[in-house]
C-alpha positions as CSV (number, residue, x, y, z in Angstrom):
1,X,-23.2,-19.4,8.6
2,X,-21.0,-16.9,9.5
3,X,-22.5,-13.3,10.5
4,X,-22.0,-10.2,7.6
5,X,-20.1,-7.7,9.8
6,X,-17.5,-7.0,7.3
7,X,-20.4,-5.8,4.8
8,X,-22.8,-4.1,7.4
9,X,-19.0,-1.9,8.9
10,X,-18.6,-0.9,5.3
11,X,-22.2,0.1,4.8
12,X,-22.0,2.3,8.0
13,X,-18.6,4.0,7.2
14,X,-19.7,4.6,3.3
15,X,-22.7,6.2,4.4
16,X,-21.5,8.6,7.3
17,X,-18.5,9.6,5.3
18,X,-21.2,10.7,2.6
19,X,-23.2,12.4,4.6
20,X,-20.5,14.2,6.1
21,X,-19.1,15.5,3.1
22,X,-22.4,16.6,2.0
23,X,-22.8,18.2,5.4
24,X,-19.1,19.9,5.5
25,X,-20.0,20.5,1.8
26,X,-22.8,23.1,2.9
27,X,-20.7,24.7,5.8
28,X,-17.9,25.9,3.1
29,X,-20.6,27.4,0.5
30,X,-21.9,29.1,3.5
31,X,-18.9,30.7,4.4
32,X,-18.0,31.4,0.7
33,X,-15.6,29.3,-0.1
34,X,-16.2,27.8,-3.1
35,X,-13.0,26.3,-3.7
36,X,-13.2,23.7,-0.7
37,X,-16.6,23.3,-1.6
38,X,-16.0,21.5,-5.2
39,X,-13.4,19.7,-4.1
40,X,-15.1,18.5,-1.0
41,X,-17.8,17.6,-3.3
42,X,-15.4,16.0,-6.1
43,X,-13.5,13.5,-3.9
44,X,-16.9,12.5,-2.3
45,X,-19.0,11.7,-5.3
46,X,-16.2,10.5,-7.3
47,X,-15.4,7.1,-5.2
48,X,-19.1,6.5,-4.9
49,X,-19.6,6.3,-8.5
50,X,-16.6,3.6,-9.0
51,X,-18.0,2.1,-5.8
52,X,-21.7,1.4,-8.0
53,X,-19.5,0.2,-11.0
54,X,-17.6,-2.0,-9.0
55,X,-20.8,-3.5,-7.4
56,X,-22.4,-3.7,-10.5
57,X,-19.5,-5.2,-12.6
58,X,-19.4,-8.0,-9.6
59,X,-22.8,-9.3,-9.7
60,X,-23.1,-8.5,-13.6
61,X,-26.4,-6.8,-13.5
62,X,-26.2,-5.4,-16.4
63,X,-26.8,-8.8,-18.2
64,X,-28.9,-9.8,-15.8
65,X,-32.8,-8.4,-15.9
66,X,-32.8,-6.2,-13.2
67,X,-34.0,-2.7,-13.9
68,X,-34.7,-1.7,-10.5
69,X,-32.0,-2.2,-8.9
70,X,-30.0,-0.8,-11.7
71,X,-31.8,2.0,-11.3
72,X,-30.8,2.4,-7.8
73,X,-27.8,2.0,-8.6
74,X,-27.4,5.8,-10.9
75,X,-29.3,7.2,-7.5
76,X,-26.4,5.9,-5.5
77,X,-28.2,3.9,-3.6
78,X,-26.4,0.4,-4.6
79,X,-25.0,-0.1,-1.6
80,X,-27.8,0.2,0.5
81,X,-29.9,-2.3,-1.7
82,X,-27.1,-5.0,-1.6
83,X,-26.8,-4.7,2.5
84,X,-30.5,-5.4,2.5
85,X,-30.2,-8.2,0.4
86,X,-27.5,-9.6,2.2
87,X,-29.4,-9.5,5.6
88,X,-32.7,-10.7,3.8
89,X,-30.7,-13.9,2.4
90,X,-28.7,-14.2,6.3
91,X,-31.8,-14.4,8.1
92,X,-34.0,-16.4,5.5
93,X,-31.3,-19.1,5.1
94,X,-32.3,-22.6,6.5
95,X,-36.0,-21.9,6.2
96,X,-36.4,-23.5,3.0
97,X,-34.4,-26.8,1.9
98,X,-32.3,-25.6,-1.1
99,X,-32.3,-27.5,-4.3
100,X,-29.0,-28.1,-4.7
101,X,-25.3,-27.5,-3.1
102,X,-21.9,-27.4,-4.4
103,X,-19.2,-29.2,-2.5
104,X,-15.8,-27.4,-1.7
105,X,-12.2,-28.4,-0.9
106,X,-10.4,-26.9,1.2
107,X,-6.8,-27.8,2.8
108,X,-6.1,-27.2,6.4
109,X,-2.8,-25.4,7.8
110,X,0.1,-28.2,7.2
111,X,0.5,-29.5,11.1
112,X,3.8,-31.1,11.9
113,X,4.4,-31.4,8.2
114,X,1.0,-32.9,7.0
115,X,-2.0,-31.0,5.8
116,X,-5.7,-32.8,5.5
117,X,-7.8,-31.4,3.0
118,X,-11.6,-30.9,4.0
119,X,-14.8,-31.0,2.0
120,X,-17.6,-28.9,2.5
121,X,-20.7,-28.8,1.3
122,X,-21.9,-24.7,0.7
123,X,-25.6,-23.6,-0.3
124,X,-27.2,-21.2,-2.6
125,X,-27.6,-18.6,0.3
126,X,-23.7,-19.0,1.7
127,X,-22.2,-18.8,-1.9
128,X,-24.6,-15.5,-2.3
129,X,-23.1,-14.2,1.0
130,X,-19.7,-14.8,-0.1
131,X,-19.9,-13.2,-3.6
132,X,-21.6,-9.8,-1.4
133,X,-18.3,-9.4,1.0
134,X,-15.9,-10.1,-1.6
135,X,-18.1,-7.5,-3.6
136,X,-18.1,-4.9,-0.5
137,X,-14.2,-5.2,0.1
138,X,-13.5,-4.4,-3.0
139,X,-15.7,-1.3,-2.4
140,X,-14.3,-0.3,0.2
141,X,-10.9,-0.9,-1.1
142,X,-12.1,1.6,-3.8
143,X,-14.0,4.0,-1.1
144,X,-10.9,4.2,0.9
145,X,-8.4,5.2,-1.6
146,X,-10.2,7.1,-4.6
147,X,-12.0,8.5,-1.9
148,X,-11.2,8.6,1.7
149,X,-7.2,9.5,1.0
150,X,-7.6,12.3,-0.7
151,X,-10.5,13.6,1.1
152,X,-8.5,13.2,4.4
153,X,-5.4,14.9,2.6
154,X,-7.7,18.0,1.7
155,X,-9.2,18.9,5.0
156,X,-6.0,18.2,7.1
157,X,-4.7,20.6,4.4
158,X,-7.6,23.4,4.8
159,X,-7.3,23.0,8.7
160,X,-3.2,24.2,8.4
161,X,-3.8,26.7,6.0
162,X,-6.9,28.2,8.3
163,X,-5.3,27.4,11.7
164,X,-8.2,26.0,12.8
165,X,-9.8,22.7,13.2
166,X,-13.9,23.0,13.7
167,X,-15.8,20.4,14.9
168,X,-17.5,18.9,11.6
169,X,-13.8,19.0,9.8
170,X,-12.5,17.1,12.5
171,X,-15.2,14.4,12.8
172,X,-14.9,14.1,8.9
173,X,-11.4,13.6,9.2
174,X,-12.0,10.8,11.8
175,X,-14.3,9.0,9.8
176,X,-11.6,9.4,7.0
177,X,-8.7,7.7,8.2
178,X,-11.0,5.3,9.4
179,X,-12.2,4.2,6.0
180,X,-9.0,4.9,4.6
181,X,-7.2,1.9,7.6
182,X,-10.3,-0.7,7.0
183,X,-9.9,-0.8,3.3
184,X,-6.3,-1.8,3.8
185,X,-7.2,-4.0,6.0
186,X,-9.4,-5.3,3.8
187,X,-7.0,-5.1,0.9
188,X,-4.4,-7.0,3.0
189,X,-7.3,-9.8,4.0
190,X,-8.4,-10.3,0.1
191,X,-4.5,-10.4,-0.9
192,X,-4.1,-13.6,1.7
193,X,-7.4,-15.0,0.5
194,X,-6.5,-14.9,-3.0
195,X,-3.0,-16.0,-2.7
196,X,-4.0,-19.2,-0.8
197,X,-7.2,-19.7,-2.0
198,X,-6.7,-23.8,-1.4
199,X,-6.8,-23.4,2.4
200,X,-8.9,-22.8,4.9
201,X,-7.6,-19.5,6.2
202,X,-9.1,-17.8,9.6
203,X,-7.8,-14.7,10.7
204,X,-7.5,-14.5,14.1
205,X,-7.8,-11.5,16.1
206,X,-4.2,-10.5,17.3
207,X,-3.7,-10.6,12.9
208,X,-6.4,-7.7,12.8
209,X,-5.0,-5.6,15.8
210,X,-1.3,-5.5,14.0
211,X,-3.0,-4.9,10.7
212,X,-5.4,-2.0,12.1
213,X,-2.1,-0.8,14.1
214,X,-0.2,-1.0,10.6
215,X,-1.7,0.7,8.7
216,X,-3.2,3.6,10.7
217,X,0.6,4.4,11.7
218,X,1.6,4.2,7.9
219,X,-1.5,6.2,6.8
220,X,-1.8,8.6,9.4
221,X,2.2,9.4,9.2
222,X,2.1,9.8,4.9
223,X,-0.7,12.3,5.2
224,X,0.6,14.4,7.5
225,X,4.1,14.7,5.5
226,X,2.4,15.4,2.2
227,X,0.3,18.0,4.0
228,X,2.8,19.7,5.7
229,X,5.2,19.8,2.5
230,X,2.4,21.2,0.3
231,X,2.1,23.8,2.6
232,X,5.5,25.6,2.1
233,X,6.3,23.7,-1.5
234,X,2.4,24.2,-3.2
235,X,4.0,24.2,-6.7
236,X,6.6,21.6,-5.9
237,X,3.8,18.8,-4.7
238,X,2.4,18.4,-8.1
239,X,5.8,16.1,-9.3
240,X,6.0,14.5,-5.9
241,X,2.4,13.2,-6.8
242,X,2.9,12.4,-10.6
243,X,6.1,10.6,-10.2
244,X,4.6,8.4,-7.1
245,X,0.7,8.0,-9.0
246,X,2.5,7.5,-12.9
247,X,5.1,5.3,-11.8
248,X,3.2,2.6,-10.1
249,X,0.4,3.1,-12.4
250,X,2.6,1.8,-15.5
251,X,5.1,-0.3,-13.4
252,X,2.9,-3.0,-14.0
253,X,2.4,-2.3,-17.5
254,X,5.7,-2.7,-17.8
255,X,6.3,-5.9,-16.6
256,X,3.7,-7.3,-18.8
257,X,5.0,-5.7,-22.2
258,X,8.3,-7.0,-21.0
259,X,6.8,-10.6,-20.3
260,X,5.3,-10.3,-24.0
261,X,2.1,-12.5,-22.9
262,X,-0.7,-12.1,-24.9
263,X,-3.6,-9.5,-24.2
264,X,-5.8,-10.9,-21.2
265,X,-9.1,-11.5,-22.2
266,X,-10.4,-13.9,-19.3
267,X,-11.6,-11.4,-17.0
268,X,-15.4,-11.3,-18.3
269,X,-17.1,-12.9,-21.4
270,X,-19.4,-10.4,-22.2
271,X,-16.5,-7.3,-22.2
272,X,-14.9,-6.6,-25.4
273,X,-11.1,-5.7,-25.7
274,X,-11.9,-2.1,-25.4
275,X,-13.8,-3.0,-22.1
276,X,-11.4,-5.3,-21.0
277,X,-8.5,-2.8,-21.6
278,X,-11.1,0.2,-19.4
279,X,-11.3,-2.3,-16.6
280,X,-7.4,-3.1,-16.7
281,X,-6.5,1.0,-16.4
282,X,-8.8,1.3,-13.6
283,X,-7.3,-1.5,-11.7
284,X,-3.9,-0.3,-12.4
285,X,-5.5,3.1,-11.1
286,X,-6.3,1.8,-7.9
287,X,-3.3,0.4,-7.7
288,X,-1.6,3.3,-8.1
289,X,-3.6,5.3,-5.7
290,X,-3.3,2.6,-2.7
291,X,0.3,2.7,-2.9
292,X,0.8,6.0,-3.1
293,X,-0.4,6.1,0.7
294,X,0.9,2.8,1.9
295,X,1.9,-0.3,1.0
296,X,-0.3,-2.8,-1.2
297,X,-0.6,-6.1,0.0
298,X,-1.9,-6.8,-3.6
299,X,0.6,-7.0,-6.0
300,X,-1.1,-6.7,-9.7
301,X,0.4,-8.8,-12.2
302,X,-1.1,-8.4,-15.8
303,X,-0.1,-11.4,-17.4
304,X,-1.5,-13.6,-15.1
305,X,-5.0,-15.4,-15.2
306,X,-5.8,-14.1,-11.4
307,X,-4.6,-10.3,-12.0
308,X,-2.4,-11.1,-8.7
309,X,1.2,-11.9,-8.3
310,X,1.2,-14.9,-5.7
311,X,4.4,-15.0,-4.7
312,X,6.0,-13.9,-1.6
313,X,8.7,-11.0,-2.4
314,X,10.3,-9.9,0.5
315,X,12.8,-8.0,-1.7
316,X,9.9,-5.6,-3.2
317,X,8.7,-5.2,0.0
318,X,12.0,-4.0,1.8
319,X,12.6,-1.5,-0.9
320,X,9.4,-0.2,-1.1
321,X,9.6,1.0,2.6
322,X,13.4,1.9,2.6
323,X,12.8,4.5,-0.5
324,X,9.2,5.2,1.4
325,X,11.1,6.2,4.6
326,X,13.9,8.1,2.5
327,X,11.1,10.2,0.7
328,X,9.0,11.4,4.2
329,X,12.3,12.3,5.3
330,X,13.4,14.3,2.8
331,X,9.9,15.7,2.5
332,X,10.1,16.9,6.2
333,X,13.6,18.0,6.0
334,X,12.6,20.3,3.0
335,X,9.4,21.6,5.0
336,X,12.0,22.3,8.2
337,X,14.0,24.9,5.5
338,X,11.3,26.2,3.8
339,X,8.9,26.6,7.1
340,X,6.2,29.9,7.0
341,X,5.0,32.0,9.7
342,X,2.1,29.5,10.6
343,X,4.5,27.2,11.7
344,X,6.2,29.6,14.6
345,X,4.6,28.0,17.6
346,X,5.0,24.4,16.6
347,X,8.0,22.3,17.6
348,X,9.7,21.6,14.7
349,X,12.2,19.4,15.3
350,X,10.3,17.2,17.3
351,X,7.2,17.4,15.1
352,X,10.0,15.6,12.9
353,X,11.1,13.2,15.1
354,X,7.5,12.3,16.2
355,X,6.8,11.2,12.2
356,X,9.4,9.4,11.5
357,X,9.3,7.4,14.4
358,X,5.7,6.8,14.1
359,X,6.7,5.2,10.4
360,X,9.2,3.1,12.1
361,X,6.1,2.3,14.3
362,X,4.3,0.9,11.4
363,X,7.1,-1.1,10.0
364,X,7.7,-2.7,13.2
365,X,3.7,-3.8,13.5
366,X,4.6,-5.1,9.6
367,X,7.4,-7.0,10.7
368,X,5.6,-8.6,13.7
369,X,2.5,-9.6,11.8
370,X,4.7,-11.2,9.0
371,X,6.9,-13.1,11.6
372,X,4.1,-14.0,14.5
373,X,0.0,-13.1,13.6
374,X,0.1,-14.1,9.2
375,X,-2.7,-17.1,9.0
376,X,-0.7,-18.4,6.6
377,X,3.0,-17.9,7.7
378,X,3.4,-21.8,7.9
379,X,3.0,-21.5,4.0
380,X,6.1,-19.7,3.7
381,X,9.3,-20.3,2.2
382,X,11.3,-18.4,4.7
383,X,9.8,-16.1,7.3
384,X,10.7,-12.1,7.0
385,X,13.6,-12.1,9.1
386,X,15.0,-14.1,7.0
387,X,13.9,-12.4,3.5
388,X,15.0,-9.5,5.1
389,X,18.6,-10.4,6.3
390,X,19.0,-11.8,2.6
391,X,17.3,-8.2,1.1
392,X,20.4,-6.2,3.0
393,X,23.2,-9.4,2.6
394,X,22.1,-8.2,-1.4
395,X,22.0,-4.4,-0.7
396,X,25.6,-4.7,1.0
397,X,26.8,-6.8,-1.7
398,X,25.5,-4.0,-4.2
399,X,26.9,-1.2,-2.5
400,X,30.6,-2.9,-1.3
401,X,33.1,-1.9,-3.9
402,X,34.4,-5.4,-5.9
403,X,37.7,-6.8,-4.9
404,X,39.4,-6.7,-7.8
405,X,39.1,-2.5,-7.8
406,X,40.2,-3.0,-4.3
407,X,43.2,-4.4,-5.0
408,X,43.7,-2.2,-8.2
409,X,43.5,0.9,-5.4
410,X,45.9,-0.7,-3.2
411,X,48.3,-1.2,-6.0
412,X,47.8,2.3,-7.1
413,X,48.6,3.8,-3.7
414,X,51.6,1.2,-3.0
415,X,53.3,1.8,-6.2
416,X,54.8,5.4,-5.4
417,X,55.9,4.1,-2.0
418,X,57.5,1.3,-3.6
419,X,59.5,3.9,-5.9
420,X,60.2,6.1,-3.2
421,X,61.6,3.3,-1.2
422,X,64.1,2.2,-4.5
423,X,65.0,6.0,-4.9
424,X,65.9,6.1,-1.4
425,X,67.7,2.8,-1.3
426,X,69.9,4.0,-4.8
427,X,70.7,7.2,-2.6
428,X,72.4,5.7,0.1
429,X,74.1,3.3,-1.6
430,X,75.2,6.4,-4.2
431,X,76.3,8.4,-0.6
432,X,78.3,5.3,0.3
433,X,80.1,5.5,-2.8
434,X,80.8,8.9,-2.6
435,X,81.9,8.7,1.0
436,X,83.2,5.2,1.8
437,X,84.9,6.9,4.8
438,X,81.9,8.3,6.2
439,X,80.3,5.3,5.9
440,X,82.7,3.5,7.6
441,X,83.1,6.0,10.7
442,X,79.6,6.1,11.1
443,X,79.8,2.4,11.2
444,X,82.5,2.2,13.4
């Protein structure tokens, strides 16, 4: 039985994020500022709220009997409870015979064209372990994003405006980006899980170096540009957030009404449509919120039994991170012109250059875990060098002018020359008519 690291790391990084905030919390009412202070307080409590839900919702204890734990739940204390539950189960499994087991199927990676397909028999106390890290991913996905981005965005955004970075603010903003690069790491782990869920996929560890590398370059990089444009554009942030949060919040929306599929009402018995349609807006909303920082491995799809779109679109993918790359650099380009005071003995131009190449950093660790570390890239119908030679073939088709307004340009431009050319021609001829003796001495 495989070891609960992944639930025990994201115990350990919820709780010292929380305690910081609290901690950082109390050091800004002390020095009077009451501002940071709420918001410090907001973007902390916030995400550990959703994470309870989330946990909750998961193991459906609300129809179960379980008033204690419930109870520990409103005191915030749910994720503490379900790490000790998950060690209890670890180190009490095999001690007693269970009374049953289920048997699984699982395919292998296809080798030299053939894939075997593997049964496995899994306990009571395995299957338990397996529902509490799919439970604490999703929390972190949730701790990371509702949470840990904005709360990293805030204090990277109090240290510019202060010109100073103390000791707590900086260890909070540590822990941060930390959460912030394990839940996508996590995210992208549950997206591969979920889209092959009929193999038997291990990650191996070069796959979580390139992730980790990934995504701390891609995170790292969009904080910094939307701090350091909010800092000389305050009002002008606001749009740049709505129209990133809004329009991936109802782009999937969108597909479904255009699908017209019915209403999904397979995601729990027990929730009504109203419930169903709360639970659907907050999945959306975490949607919304992961990509607005980077890229989401998940891709929701409403009309479809899973939530998830399965399929691999490279074409999504490259446009996400062309117009990504466009906005940081028109972000930074704006904060260049409109620079203050506080930024006169930093390096501009090379503060520039240093973000954008760390964003090409973290496309290139994309690109070589799609094409060398993906468990599954055997699975695919064409690797990403090929998805993404086809994505700019299409771009380049898109952007080439057709031929037949080619040729109507070249007749457009040839069709004076051609008259000029007759024009000319009728004038000599009319000169040699009026002057046949010229002609003739000049020919002579």
């Amino acid at each position: 039985m495989k070891f609960p690291g992944s639930v025990l790391v994201s115990l350990v990084l919820f709780v010292a994020e929380t305690v910081a905030a609290l901690c950082l919390s109390g050091a800004y009412r002390s020095a009077g500022d009451r501002m940071w202070q709420w918001l410090t307080l907001l973007f902390a409590l916030l995400p550990c709220a959703l994470v309870q839900l989330s946990l909750v919702f998961i193991h459906r204890d609300v129809s179960r009997d379980r008033p204690l734990v419930l109870l520990l739940h409103l005191l915030q204390l749910g994720p503490l409870v379900r790490c000790v539950e998950v060690f209890y189960i670890y180190f009490h499994a095999g001690r007693v015979e269970e009374p049953y087991v289920s048997i699984t199927k699982k395919r292998q990676m296809p080798k030299d064209g053939y894939s075997e397909e593997i049964e496995k028999e899994v306990g009571q106390a395995e299957g338990k372990l397996c529902t509490h890290r799919s439970a604490f991913s999703r929390a972190s996905v949730i701790q990371a994003f509702l949470g840990s981005a904005p709360q990293l965005t805030l204090q990277l955004y109090i240290c510019v405006l202060q010109q100073e970075i103390t000791a707590a603010r900086s260890i909070f903003m540590v822990l941060s980006l930390l959460s912030i690069v394990y839940g996508a790491l996590r995210c992208n782990i549950l997206a591969i899980k979920i889209k092959y869920d009929d193999y038997d996929v291990s990650v191996k560890p070069a796959a979580y170096l390139c992730i980790f590398m990934w995504r701390s370059f891609e995170i790292a990089t969009r904080v910094t540009v939307l701090v350091l444009f909010s800092s000389v554009l305050q009002i002008w942030i606001l749009p740049v957030v709505l129209v990133n949060f809004f329009g991936f919040f109802f782009y999937p929306w969108i597909l479904f009404w255009q699908s017209k599929s019915p209403f999904p009402e397979n995601i729990e018995k027990a929730l009504s449509r109203v419930g169903t349609t709360i639970v659907l807006c907050l999945l959306t909303f975490l949607y919304a919120g992961i990509n607005m920082f980077c890229w989401s491995a998940v891709q929701v799809k409403l009309n479809d039994p899973d939530l998830i779109n399965k399929s691999q679109n490279w074409y999504r993918l490259t446009v996400y991170y062309m117009l990504r790359f466009i906005e940081n650099a028109f972000l930074l380009l704006m904060w260049y012109i409109y620079k203050t005071d506080i930024y006169l003995y930093v390096c501009a131009p090379l503060l520039v250059l240093q973000l954008l190449i760390s964003y090409c950093m973290a496309i290139l660790f994309m690109l070589v875990f799609y094409q060398f570390c993906h468990p599954c890239k055997k699975l695919f119908s064409s690797s990403i060098s090929e998805g993404l030679l086809s994505c700019f073939k299409f771009l380049c088709f898109v952007c080439k002018p057709h031929k037949s307004t080619m040729l109507a340009d070249k007749a457009e431009v040839k069709s004076p020359e051609r008259t000029d050319e007759l024009w000319g021609s009728s004038k000599t001829i009319d000169s040699q008519k009026g002057n046949p003796h010229q002609s003739v001495s000049s020919n002579a």
